[in-house]
N, C-alpha and C positions, 0 to 999 in steps of 0.2 A: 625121706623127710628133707625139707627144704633149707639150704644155709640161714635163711630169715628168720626161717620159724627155730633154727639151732640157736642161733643169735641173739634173739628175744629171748628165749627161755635164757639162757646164762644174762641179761640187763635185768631180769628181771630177780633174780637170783642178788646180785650186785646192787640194786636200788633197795635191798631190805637190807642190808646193813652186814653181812655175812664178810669176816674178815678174808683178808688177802694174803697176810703176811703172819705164818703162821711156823714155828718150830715146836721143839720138847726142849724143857727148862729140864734139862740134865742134871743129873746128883751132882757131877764132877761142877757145871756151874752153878748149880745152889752153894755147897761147901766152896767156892772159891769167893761167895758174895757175902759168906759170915765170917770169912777170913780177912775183910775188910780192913786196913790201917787207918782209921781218921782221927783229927785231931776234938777231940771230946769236949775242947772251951772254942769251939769253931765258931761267931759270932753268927747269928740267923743270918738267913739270905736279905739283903736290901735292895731295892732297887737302886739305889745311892750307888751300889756297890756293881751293878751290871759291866759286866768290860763291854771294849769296842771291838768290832773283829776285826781281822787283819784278810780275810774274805777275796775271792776276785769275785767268788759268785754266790749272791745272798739271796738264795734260794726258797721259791714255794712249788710246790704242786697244785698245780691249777687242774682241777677235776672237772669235768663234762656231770654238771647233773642237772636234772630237767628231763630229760625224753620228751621234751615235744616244739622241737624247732623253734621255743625260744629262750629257754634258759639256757640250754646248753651250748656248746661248742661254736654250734651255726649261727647262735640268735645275738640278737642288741644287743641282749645284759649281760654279755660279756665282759662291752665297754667299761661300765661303772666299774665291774671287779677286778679289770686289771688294774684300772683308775688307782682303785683304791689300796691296790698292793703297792706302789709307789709311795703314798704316804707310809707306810710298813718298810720305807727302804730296800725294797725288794729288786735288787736286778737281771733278776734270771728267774725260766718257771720249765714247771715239765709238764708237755701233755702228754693225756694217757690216751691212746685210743684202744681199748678192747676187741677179742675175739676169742672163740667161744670151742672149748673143749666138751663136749659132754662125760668121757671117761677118759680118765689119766692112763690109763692103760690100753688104750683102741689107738694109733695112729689114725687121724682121717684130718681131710683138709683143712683149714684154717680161712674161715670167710673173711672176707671184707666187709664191715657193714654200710647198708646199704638203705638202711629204712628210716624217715623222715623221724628228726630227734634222736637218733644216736649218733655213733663217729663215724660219721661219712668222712671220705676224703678232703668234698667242700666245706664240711662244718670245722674236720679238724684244723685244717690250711686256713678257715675265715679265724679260728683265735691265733693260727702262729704271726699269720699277718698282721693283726692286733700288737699282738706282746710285740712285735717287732719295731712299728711304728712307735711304741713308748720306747723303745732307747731298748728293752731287756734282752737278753739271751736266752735263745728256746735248745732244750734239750726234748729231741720225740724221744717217748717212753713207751712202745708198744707192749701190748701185756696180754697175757692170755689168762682168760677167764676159765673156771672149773665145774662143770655141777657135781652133783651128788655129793655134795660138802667138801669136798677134794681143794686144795691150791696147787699151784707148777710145782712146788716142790714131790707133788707124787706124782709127776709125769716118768714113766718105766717102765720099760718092754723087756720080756724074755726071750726075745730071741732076733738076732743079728737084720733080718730081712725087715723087723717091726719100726727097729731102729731104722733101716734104711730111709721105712716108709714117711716117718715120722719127720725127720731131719731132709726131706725132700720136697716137703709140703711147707715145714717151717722155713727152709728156704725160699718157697716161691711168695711166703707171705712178707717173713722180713723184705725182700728185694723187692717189694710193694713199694715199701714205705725207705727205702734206702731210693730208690729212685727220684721219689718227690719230696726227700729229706733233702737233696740235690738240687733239685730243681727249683727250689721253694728255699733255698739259701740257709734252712735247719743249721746251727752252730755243732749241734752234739746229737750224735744217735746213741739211742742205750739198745744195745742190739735184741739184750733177752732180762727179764728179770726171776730174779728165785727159780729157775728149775733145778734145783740142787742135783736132783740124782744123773739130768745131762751134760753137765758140765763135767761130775765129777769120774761119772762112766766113758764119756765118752769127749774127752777133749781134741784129740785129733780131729774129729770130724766139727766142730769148733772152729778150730783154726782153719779145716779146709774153705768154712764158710765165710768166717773174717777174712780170709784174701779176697773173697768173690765181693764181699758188700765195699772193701777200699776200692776194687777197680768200676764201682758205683759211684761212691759215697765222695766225698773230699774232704767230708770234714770230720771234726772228733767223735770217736768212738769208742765205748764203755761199754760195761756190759754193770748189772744190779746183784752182786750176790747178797744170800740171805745170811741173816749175821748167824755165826755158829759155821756148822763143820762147811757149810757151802763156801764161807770166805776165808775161813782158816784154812779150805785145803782146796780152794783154787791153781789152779799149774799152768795157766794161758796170760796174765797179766801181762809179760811182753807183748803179748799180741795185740794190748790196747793201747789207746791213750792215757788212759785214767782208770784208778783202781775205784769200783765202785761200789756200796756199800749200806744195805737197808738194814738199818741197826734198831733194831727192838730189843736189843743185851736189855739183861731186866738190871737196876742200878742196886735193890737188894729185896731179901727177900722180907726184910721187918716189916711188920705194918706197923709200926708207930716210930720212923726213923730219926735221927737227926737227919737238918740238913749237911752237918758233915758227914754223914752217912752215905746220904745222897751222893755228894760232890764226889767220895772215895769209889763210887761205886763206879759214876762218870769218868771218872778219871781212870780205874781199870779198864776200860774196853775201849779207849777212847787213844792210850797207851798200845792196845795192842791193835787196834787199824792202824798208829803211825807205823809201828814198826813191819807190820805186814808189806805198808804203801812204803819205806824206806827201803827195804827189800826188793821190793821190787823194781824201784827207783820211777816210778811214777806218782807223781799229786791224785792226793785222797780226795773222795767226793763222800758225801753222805746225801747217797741218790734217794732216802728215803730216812727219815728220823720223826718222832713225836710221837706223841703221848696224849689220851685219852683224859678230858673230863671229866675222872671219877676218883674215889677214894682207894687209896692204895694204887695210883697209876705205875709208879717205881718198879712195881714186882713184876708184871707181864704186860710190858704196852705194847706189844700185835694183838691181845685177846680185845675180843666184842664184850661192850661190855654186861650184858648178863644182868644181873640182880643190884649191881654194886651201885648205892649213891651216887649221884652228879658231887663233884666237887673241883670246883675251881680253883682253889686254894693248894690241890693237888700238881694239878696239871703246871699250876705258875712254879714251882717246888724243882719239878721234874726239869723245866727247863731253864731254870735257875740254875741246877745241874750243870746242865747239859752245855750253855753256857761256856760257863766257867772252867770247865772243862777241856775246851777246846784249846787252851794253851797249852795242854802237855800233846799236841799232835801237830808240829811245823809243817808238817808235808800234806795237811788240812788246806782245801783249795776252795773248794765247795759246799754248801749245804743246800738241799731241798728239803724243806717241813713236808711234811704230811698232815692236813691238806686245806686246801682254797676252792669253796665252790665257783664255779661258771657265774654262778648270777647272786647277787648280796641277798639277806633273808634267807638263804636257808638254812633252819634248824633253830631258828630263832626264838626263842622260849620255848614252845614242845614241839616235839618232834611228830612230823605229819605221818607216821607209821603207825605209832604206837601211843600217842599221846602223854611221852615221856618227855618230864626235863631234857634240852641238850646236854648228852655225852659225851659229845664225837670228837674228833681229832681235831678239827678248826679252831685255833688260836686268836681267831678274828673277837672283835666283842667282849673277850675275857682278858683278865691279869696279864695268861700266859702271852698273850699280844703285844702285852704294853715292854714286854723281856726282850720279848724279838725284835721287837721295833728299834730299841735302846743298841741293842747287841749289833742290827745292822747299820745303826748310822755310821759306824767306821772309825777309823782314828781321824 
């Protein structure tokens, strides 16, 4: 079977909406999210009230969608959307280019894609050159896609030789893109995102690979744990630049919260990446953060959303949050939202899948935009 025809299948998989960033909301953290301290006359959220960040890097995710050489990555309408992430105060963005696991548990190679409308090298290099030229900072975010409903975090081999094979091929992919992260002037490589169970099995061989992409690479280097046991028990953070950090902590688990609920909840996990990133003595990044469209966003923002109401009212809540929060974490450097399509219009009133209200992640067009915009104009 052909890398192409591997590689479609998992875009294909990925253009229906099937989440990425996926854990278990643990007993241990539900009972730590009703254990909650908030101040119960806490005034509503206002936008009056939005602070400025104190930020080097105010961060989106700029997502490749389209598939057909001109929305995405390679095409025009890229232009308008990075255009218009500037008025958003946006100084920095993360591409993502994809590649395609079929089972979490088979070691086999890791394509490069190669087919007219996904992330080619050219498409992904014509948006860094983009983002470039507007003044931002490009962190590449290489990511490996999963079928069979699987994310990285169940990538896990039984036995020592699978490992080998596995960590040998993801070698010859990352030093793909560590090459032309070089070559192409890339600010930040994020070397791996969410593989929970390789990081935490197997960190030596980790490190072996972080020496080999710095005698590549020259510039900063991160890696994306998934929030939960992948980032709480990470053991390589010296070996980066930047402690990195896709946080989907659910902020509680009420559906009918206060916003001091919220804020309390923000504020716990928000507390415990400082002190992770203080410990380590590296500046925090939140290489991935945001919240869904829907009612009840608070409780689980990695989940798809399912049955649940569109509600924007939600999502502006969450990041209200989210926000204001950010002042109990000084060693906060970074943020990237989750996410920003390639070309403006998508998901624009219903969704061309399903002919559903927008749900999705994109803060653009809603409230929760008008928070972020405010949050990154700066002091």
């Amino acid at each position: 079977m052909s890398k192409t025809f591997l590689f479609v299948t998992g875009l294909l998989l990925f253009v229906q909406g099937l989440s990425s960033c996926k854990n278990i909301f643990s007993s241990n953290q539900e009972a730590e999210s009703k254990k909650l301290v908030f101040d119960p006359n806490m005034p509503p959220f206002s936008m009056d009230d939005v602070p400025h960040n104190t930020l080097k890097y105010q961060g989106m995710t700029f997502a490749h969608e389209g598939y057909d050489g001109v929305r995405g990555y390679g095409g025009e309408m890229t232009k308008p959307s990075l255009d218009s992430l500037l008025k958003f105060n946006v100084n920095a963005v993360a591409i993502v280019p994809y590649t395609f696991m079929r089972d979490a548990t088979i070691p086999t190679e890791l394509p490069i894609p190669d087919r007219l409308g996904s992330e080619t090298d050219e498409a992904v290099f014509h948006s860094v050159k983009e983002a470039k030229a507007r003044g931002m900072v490009v962190m590449l975010k290489p990511q490996i896609w999963l079928g069979g409903g699987s994310w990285p975090g169940d990538v896990n081999f039984e036995t020592e030789a699978d490992w080998d094979t596995w960590f040998v091929n993801y070698e010859e992919w990352i030093m793909h893109y560590a090459e032309l992260s070089e070559s192409n002037n890339v600010d930040v490589l994020c070397i791996g995102t969410e593989l929970v169970q390789t990081t935490l099995k197997q960190p030596d061989k980790w490190r072996a690979l972080i020496a080999k992409i710095r005698k590549a690479y020259s510039g900063k280097v991160t890696y994306a744990a998934n929030w939960g046991d992948e980032f709480e028990g990470f053991s390589f953070w010296d070996a980066l630049d930047v402690v990195g950090l896709n946080s989907y902590y659910p902020l509680t688990t009420n559906e009918n919260p206060s916003d001091g609920e919220l804020l309390a909840g923000a504020k716990a996990w928000m507390i415990k990446a400082n002190n992770i990133s203080a410990k380590a003595g590296k500046p925090l990044w939140l290489t991935e953060v945001g919240f869904r469209s829907v009612e009840g966003a608070w409780i689980n923002p990695h989940a798809a959303a399912g049955d649940l109401p569109r509600s924007y009212e939600a999502q502006e809540r969450c990041f209200q949050a989210l926000v204001r929060a950010t002042v109990e974490a000084p060693t906060l450097e970074g943020m990237f939202v989750w996410k920003w399509p390639s070309y403006l219009g998508r998901g624009k009133g219903k969704s061309r899948w399903r002919g559903e209200p927008n749900r999705d992640f994109t803060p653009g067009g809603k409230p929760a935009g008008e928070v972020l915009k405010k949050y990154y104009e700066g002091t």
